[in-house]
N, C-alpha and C positions, 0 to 999 in steps of 0.2 A: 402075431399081432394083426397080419390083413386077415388071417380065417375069423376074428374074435369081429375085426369091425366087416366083414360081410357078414357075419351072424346079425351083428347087431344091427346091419342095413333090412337084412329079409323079414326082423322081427317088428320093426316100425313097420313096413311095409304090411306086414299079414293084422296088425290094428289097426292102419288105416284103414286096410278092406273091411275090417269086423265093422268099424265106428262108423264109414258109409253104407255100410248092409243096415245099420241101426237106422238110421237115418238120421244122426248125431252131425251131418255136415251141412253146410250150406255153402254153395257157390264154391264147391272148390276147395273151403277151407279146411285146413289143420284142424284137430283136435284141441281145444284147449281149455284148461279146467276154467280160469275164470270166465271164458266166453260161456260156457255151458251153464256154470251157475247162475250167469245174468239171465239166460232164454227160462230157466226155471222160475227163477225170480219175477219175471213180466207173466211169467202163465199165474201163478201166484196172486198177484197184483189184479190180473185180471179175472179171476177164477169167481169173488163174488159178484161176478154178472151171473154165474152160471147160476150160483146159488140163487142169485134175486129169479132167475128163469124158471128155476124147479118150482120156487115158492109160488110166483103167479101162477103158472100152469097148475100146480097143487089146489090152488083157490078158485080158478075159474073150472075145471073140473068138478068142484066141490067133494073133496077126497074128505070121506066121514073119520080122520083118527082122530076127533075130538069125541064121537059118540063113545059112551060106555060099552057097545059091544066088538068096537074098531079097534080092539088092544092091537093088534098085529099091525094097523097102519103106523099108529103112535110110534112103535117100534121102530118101523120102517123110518119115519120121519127122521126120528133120533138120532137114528142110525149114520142117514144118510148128512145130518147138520153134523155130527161129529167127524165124520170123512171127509166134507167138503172143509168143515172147520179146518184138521190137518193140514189139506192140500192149501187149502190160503193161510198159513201161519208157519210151519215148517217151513219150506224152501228158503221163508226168509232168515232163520236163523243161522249166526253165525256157525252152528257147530254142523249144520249142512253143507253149505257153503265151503265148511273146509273138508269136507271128504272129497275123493275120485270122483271121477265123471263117471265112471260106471257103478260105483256102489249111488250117484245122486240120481242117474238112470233106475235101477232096481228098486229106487224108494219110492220115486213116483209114479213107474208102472202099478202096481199093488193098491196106491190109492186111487188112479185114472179108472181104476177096473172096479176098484169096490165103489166112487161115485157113479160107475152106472148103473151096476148091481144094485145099490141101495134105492135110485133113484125108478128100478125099472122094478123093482117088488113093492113100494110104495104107490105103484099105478098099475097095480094085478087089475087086469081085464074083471077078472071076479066080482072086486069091490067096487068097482067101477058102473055105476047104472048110464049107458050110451051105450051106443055103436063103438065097434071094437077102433074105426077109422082115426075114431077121437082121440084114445090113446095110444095107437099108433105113433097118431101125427106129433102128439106133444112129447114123445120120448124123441123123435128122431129129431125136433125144432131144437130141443134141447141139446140133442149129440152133435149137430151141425155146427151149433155155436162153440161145442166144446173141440171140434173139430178147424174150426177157424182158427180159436184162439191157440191151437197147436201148432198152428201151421203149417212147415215142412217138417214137423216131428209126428208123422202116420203113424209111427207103434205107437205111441202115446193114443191116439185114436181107435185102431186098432182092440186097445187095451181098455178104452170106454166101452167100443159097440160086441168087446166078448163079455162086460159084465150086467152089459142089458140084457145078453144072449143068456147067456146063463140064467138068469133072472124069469128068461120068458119061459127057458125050458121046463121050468114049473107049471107051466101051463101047457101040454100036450095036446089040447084042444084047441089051441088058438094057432094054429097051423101057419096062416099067412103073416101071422106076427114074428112065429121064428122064421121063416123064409124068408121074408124081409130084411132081416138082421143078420141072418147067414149073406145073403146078399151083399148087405152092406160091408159086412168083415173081409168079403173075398174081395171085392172094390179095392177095400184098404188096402187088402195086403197085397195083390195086385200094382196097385199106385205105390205102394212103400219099397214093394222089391225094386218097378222097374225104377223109383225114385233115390232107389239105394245103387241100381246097379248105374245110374247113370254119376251117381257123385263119387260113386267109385272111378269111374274116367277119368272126372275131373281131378280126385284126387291124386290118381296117377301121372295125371297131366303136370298136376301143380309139383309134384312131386320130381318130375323131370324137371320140369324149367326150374325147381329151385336149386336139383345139382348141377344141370348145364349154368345156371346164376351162378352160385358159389364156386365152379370151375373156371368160369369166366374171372370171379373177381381175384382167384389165386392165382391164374396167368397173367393177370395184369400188375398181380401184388410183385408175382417174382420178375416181370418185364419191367418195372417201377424199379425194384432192387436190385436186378441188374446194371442199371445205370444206361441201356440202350436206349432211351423213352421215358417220358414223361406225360402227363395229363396235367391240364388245366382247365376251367369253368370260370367265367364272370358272369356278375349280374346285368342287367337290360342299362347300367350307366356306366360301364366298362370296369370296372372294380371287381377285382379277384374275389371270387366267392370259394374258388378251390383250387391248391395245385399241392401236386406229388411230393412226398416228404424229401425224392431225393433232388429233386431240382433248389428247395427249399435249403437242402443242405449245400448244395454247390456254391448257391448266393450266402452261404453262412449267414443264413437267419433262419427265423422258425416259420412255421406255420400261421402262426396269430398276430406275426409279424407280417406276413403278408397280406393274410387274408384282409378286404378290404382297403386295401390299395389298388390304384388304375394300374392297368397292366402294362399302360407304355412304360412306368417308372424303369419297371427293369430291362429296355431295353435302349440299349446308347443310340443316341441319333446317329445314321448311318451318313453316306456320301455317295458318291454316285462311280470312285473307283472299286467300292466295295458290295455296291450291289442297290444300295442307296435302301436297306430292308424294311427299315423304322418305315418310312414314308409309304413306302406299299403297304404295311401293315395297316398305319394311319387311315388311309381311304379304304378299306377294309373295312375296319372299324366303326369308321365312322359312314358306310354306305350299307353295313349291315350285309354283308354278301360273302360268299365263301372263298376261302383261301389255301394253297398246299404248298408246300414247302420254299417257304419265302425266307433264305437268309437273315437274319438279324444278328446283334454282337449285346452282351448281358450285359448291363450298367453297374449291378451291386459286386458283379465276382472281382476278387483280389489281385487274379490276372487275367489274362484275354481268356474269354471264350465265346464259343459261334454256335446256336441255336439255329435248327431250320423247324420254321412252325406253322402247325396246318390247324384249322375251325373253322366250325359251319357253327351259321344263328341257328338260333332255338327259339321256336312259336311254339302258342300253346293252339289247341282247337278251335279257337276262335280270332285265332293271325296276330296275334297279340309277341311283341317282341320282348322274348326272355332274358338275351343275354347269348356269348358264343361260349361253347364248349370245343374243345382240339386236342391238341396233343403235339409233342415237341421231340424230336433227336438233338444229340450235340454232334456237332459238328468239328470241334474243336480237333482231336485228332486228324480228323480229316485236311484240317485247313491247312492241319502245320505238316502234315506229307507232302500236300500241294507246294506248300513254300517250300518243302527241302526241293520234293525237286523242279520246283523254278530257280533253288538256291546251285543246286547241284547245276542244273543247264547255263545257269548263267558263271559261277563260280567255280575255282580250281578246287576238288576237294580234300585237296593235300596243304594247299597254304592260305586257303581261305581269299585268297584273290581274285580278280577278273579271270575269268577263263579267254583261252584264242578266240571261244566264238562272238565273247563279249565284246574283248578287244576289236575284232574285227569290224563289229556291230559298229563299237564307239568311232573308231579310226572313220569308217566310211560315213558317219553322221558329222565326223570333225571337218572333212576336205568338201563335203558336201554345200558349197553355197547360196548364193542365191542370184536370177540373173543371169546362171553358167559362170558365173565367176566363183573360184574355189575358195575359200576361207583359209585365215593362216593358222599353222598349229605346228605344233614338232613332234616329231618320232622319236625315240630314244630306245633302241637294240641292246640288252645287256648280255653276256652269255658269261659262265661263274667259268673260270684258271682254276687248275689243278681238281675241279670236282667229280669228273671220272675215276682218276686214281683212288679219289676217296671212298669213291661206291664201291670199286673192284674191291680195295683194300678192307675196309670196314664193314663194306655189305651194304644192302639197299636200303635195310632198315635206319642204319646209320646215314646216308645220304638222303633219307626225307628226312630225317630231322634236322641235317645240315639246311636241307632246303627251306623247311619252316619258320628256323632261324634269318636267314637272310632274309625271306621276304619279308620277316618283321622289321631289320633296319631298313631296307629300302623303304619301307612303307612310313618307318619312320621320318625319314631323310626327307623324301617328296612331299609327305604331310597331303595337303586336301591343294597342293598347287598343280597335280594333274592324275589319273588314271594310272592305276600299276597293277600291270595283270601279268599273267605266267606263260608262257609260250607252247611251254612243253618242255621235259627232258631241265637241264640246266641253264635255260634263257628264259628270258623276262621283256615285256615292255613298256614304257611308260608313257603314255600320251599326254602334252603338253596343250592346253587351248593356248589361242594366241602364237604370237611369235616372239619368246623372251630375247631378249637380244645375247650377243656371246658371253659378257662379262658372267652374266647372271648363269648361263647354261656349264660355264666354267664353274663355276661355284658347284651348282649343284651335281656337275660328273667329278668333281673331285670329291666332295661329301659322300657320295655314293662309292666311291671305290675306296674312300679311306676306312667308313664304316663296313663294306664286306671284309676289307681285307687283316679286320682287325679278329682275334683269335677268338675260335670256337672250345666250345666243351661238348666233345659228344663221345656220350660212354665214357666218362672218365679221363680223355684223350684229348691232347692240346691238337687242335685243326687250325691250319690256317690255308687259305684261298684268297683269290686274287677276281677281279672283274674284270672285264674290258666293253668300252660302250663304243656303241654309234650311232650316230645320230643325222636326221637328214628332214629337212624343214617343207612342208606345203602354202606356196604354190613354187617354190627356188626347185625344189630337189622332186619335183612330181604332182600331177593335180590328181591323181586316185592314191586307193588304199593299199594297190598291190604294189604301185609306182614308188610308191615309199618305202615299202616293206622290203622290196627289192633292194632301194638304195643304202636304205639303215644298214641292211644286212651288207652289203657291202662293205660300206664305213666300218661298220664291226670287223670284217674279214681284215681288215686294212688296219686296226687297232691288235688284233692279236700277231699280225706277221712282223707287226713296230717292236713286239717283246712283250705286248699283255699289260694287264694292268695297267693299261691307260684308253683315254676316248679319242676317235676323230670322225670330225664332221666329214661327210660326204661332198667328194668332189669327182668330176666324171671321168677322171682318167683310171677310175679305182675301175672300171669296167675290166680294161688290160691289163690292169695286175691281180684281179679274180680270175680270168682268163689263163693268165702266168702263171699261178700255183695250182693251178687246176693241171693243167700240162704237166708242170713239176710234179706233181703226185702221180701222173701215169707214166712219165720217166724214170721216176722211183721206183716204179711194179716192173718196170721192164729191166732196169739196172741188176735189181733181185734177181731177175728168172736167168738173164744174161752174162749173171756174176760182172757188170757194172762197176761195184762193189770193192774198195781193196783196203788194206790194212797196211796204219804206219805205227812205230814202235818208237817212244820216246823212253831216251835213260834214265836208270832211277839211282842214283849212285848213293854212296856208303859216304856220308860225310864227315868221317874220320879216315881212312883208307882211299878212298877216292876210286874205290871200286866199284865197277856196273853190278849189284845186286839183283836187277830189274831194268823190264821196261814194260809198259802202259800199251796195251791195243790199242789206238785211235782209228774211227772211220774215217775214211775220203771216199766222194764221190767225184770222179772225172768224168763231166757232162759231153760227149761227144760233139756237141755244139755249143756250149756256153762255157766249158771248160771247167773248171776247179769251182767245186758248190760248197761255199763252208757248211760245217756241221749245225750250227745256228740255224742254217735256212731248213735245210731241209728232215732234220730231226723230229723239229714240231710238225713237220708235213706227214712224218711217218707217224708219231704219237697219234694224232685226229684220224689219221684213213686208219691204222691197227694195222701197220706192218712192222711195230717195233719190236712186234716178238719173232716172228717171220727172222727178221734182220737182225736181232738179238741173239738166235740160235745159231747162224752162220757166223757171226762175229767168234761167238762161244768155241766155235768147230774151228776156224780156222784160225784162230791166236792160238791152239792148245795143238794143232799140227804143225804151226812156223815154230812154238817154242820149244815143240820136242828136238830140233835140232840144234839148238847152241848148246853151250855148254852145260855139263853138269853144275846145280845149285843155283844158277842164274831163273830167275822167276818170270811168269808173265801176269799182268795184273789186266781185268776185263773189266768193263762195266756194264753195271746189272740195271736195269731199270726198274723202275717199282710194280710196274704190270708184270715183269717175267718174276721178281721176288714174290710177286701174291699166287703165280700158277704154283698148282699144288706139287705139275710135275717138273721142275726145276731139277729138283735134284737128279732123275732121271735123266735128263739132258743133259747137267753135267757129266756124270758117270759115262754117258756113251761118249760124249766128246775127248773124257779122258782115256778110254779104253780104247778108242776108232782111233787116238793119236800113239798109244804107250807113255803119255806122260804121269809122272807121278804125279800125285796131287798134292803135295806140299809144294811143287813147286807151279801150281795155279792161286793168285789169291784174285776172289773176286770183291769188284769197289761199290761198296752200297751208300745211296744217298740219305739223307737223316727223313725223306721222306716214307722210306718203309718201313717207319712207326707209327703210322697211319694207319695202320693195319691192326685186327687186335689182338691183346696179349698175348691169347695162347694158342693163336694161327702163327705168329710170330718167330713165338720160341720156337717152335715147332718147329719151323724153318731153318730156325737156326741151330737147332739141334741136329738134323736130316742132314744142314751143309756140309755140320765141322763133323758129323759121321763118317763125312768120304774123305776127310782128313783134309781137304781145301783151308788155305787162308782166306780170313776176313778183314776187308778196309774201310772204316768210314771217311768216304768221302768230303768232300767239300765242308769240314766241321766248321763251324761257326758261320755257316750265312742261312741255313735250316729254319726251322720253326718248332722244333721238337725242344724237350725238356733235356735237362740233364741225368735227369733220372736211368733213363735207361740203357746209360752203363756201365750200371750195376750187375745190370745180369747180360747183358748182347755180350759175346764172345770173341769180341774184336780183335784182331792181332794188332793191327797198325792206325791210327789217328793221320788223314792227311789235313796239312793245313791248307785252306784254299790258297787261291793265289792274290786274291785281293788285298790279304794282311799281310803278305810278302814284296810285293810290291810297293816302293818309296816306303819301305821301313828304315832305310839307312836315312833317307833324307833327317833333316834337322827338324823338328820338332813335329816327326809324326808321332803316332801313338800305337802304331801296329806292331813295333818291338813287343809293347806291354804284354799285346796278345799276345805274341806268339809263344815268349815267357809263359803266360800262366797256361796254353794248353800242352805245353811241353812237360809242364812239372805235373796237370793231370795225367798226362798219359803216363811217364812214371812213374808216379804212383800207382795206377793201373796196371802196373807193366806191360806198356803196349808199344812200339815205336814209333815212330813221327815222322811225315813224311813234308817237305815244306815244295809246295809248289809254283813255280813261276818265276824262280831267279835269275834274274838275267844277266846284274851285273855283280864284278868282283865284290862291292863294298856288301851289298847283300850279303854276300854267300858266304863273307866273314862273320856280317852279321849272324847268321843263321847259324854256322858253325858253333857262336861264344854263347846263342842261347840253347847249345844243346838239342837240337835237333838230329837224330840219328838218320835220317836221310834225304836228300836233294835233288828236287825234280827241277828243268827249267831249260832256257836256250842256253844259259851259261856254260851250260855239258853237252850243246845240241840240240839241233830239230830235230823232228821224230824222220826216222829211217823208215823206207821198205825192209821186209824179211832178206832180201838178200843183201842188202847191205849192211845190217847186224852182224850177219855173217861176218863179211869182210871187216866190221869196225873190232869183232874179237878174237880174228886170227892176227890182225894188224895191229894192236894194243894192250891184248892178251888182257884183256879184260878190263883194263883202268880206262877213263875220261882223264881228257885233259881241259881246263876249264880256260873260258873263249869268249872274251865280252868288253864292255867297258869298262873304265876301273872305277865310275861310279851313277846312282843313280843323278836323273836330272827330271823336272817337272816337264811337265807335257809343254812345248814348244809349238810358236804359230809363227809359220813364216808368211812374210810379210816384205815389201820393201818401200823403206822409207826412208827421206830426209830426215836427218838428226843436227841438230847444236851439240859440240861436244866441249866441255870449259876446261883449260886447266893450266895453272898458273895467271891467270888474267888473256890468255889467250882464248879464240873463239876456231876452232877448227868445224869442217865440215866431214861428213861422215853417213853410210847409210845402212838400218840397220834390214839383215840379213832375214834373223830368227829372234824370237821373243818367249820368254817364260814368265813364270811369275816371279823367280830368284834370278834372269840373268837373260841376257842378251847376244846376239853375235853383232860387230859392226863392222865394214868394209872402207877403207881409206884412208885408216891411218897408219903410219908406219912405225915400225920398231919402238911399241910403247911398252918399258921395263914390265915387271912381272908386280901387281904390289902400287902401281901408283894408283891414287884419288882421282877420281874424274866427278864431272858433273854434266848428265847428258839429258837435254830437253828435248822428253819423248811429244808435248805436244805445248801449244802455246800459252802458256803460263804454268805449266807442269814440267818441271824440273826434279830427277833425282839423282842423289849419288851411288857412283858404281866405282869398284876393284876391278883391276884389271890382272887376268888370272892367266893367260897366255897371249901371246903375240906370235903372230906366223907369216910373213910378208905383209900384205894391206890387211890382213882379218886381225882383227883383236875380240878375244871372249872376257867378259865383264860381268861382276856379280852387283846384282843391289844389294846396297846397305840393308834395303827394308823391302819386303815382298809388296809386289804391287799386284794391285787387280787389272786382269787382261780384259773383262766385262769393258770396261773406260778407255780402253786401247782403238783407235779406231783403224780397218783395216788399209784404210786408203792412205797413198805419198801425202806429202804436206811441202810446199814450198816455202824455203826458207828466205828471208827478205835479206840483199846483200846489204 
């Protein structure tokens, strides 16, 4: 196909050269049939001048072909009216007209030649009585005119002065007549060549510029169709005379839709944050002057789009104003990268909120006043409880979704009452204008934590988490942004060491208790390296036999200076710094070398955190810890909390398939105070069900409801066949309890504090294995001592009395004596507040006394009250 169309480029090209060698061009121009028949057609039109020229010239010569012995001119004359006749009547018919340009060329060479022919044997010097000058001059008067009227068509002329030539060469004698005429032909054809060989230039010329034209107009066609650029033209009163089919498309109109419209229509009035484009165009426009890439935004498109458009005015040669021509790019991708990333610099691009550097921005424009005096505003510090574990466990991809999700309630919760941006990692902050007062800021950190800590779905998996805020006000709590930022974050420190999931405001003594767990945490690295560090062993007994089946590794830390540090304080100190695995591994080691020495079948139970349950090498650690001590592994069970099902499915099992390969027991933990489903265990491989101690605790009391529980997880477990472990028992009435609802084992003080390893030792060489149970004989509600004046009535009698201790069922009172077991009293706890109380023992001046009806301690107040005598 290209060698077919370069044949066909070189074959145009070698008829252009022929048809300007003919001299068939003018100026340059193409070849073309109807032009060529029109230049015939005016030589035609014009041709009876020629004729009317021969005829005078014929007449004032006085050419004798009217005498009787002139037959030969008569001829000639004939001759030459019937040739001229042709050339003025043929070109104009239609059936000429539709031939080629070169067979309408070949027709009227042949007649050009034989009117001079004719016309130059019709003036033989011979017939002629003059000087030869005479006839000369009136052949070539005549060929000049037939020479004009040819104009830049020379062979046509040419082709006159060879058929005068021929003509004369009948006459050998008349020498400077054909010299003449040879003359004249060589002229011609001289003038015709170099007149050929110059439109031949031209023709080449035009011939370039037409494919660099039509090259041009295909680069522009396919830069149009690309959609990079556009072209537009208006006329001299601003009205679209032309624009690009695909711009045309973009405004979803046509072309004939446009054309003819002012061109401001389609472009939206700007402003002056966007560049203000419309306006500069405007004066443009209308000052007639040139323009380059001036922003504008489209008025007809359906969504936003951004043009940048450049024109120059158009004059004609005589300064005359035509109207602008230009040209246009879209801008529109362009603009909306630009907004990502002013969206990205200024926003989180994981939650779609404020980023730190916004916040930062915002904070310092918030405290910023006027006058040097700072402006009020509030801080609010959130950092998300338990979202670490969720990341380790579930993976990160699952903790940005977690994250996505929260920042949607928060976002919700706050609404448009202040700024909520993302800090980094698992914190948040929310900038408050103004100064809401407490009620209001209670309100809203309670909404925020009720909504985070309500339950997620991620991956299929029930999640829940917890918040903790702080918060700390400008100008009360700091007149800059870092002053604040410092303090929130304090506040926040000081909310999570309170137990999480709750806020408090910033006050300055949080300075020294930031200060305090800062210390504690490097007392805790040092405790680790220094074995610090020790282990107590609580019993787990067989609540039908009253046998020590077990007992529970618990840590202690003995502070060298502050003494005994409960495991509350400093456990979450270890979770935040990452030394719970560190101290998870030693625990592991050395509960499984104290247990290797007691007795055979006797267990030791550990706890696992959910960071050492998600390391992959767990199981490895157990196994060396079981091998470095010689214990068996049935007789290790480790206690897993319901949150390492946070993790997912089948990193899970895994684990749990990996554990019970080393033959270890498994114990859920703490069941029922979790967040997990029921679901999963069905398939977890639990040996044992511990019951927390919350639902053990005041289950004997009278109309609590924690029996229920512990009933129904007793009969799931077996059904599971798993056993049950009840935690927390303290007193006798419990531990009956716990025994009638079937509970197969009993954790608690009822059987003892937890021991050191060598005093297990001793508790089961001395016991020989059994607890003996050691408490009160029943539970009682939590008591506030107190002392105060009492009225105490009974019989119409008015005694005095002061009471000791207070509950919500019962009382202690001191000063009266030997009051039977079983009688009615009526005692005025405050002044016009009277109840009645049983009295349940008596022991010299003390008497213990039960209410009728439980009272509320809230109403109790804590101070004496003097009684009136």
């Amino acid at each position: 196909m290209a060698s077919l169309r370069t044949n066909l480029a070189e074959l145009h090209a070698r008829r252009m050269d022929l048809v300007a060698a003919l001299g068939l061009t003018e100026g340059g121009a193409g070849v073309d049939a109807s032009w060529i028949s029109g230049t015939f057609v005016h030589i035609a039109r014009l041709w009876p001048l020629i004729l009317l020229g021969k005829l005078c010239i014929t007449a004032l010569l006085h050419v004798p072909f009217y005498e009787p012995g002139n037959i030969g001119h008569a001829i000639a004359l004939s001759a030459m009216l019937l040739v001229d006749g042709v050339a003025i009547v043929v070109p104009r018919g239609a059936c000429f007209q539709r031939l080629r340009p070169h067979h309408q060329k070949w027709l009227m060479l042949p007649m050009v030649l034989l009117s001079g022919l004719t016309f130059s044997l019709m003036l033989g010097p011979s017939l002629i009585a003059g000087p030869l000058s005479r006839n000369l001059a009136a052949e070539m008067a005549v060929a000049l005119m037939a020479v004009s009227i040819f104009g830049d068509r020379r062979l046509l002329g040419v082709s006159y002065f060879t058929g005068l030539l021929i003509a004369s060469l009948a006459h050998w004698g008349d020498f400077a007549q054909v010299g003449l005429l040879i003359s004249c032909i060589a002229a011609m054809l001289i003038a015709a060549l170099r007149q050929a060989h110059a439109d031949m230039n031209r023709a080449i010329a035009f011939y370039q510029r037409d494919q660099c034209a039509q090259r041009s107009d295909r680069l522009l066609h396919e830069y149009e169709q690309s959609g990079r650029g556009w072209f537009w033209e208006t006329d001299r009163h601003g009205c679209i005379a032309y624009i690009s089919d695909t711009l045309a498309r973009t405004l979803d109109r046509s072309n004939d839709a446009l054309i003819g419209r002012p061109i401001t229509e389609i472009i939206r009035p700007g402003d002056r944050q966007d560049g203000d484009g419309e306006r500069t165009l405007g004066f443009h426009l209308s000052a007639r002057t040139g323009f380059a890439e001036i922003p504008i935004r489209a008025a007809m498109a359906k969504d936003e789009r951004w043009w940048s458009i450049s024109g120059q005015p158009v004059f004609n040669d005589y300064g005359q104003f035509h109207g602008f021509r230009g040209s246009g790019t879209d801008l529109t991708e362009m603009r909306r990268s630009q907004a990502e990333v002013h969206r990205l610099a200024q926003y989180d691009s994981l939650t779609g909120l404020a980023n730190r550097v916004q916040m930062m921005r915002s904070l310092e424009q918030a405290v910023a006043g006027t006058n040097g005096q700072p402006r009020d505003c509030t801080l609010m510090m959130l950092d998300l409880d338990r979202f670490k574990t969720v990341n380790d466990t579930l993976g990160h991809p699952a903790g940005d979704a977690l994250l996505r999700q929260v920042s949607q309630r928060i976002q919700r919760v706050v609404g448009d009452k202040g700024l909520v941006g993302r800090q980094g990692g698992d914190e948040f902050k929310i900038l408050l204008p103004g100064r809401p007062d407490r009620i209001q800021l209670d309100h809203l950190a309670r909404a925020i934590i009720t909504d985070v800590s309500l339950p997620y779905q991620i991956e299929g998996v029930a999640v829940v988490i917890g918040v903790s805020i702080g918060i700390s006000f400008c100008p009360q709590d700091g007149v800059t942004a870092d002053a604040l930022i410092r303090n929130a974050d304090l506040a926040l420190y000081a909310a999570k060491g309170d137990g999480r999931g709750v806020y408090r405001f910033y006050s300055p003594e949080m300075h020294a208790d930031a200060e305090d767990r800062r210390q504690l945490e490097a007392d805790l690295r040092h405790a680790l390296i220094e074995d610090g560090l020790h282990l107590v062993y609580q019993p787990v007994v067989s609540s039908k036999t009253e046998r020590i089946t077990g007992y529970e590794a618990l840590l202690r830390w003995q502070h060298p200076v502050r003494g005994a540090i409960s495991p509350e304080q400093f456990v979450p100190i270890a979770e935040e710094s990452g030394l719970i695995g560190p101290i998870g591994d030693w625990v592991l080691r050395t509960a499984c070398r104290d247990a290797a020495q007691w007795d055979e079948g006797v267990r030791v139970a550990v706890n696992v955190s959910p960071i050492q349950f998600a390391n992959h090498g767990l199981p490895s650690i157990v196994m060396n810890a079981l091998a470095a001590s010689q214990l068996a592994p049935e007789r290790l069970e480790l206690e897993l909390t319901e949150s390492v099902f946070l993790s997912d499915g089948d990193g899970t099992e895994s684990m749990f398939a990996r554990l019970k390969g080393l033959g270890v027991r498994l114990a859920l933990d703490d069941f029922g105070t979790g967040y997990s489903s029921l679901g999963y265990l069905k398939t977890a491989p639990f040996d044992k069900i511990k019951i927390d101690q919350s639902f053990v605790r005041g289950a004997a009391i009278r109309g609590s409801r924690n029996s229920a529980i512990i009933k129904a997880i007793v009969g799931l477990a077996e059904a599971l066949g798993m056993d049950t472990t009840a935690e927390g028992a303290e007193t006798r009435d419990e531990l009956d309890l716990i025994r009638q609802l079937g509970c197969s084992h009993i954790q608690g003080y009822i059987y003892g504090r937890p021991l050191p390893a060598q005093e297990v030792l001793a508790q089961q060489q001395c016991h020989g294995g059994y607890a003996v149970p050691q408490g009160f004989q029943s539970s009682r509600a939590a008591r506030r001592t107190m002392l105060r004046t009492v009225a105490v009535y009974h019989d119409g009698q008015v005694h005095t009395g002061r009471i000791r201790n207070i509950s919500t069922t019962g009382a202690q009172i001191e000063g009266l004596w030997n009051i039977p077991e079983g009688t009615l009293l009526a005692v005025e706890l405050s002044e016009g507040r009277t109840v009645n109380v049983i009295a349940r023992w008596s022991k010299e001046d003390r008497l213990g006394v039960e209410f009728t009806q439980s009272i509320d301690l809230a109403h109790e107040p804590a101070t004496p009250r003097a009684l009136a005598s």
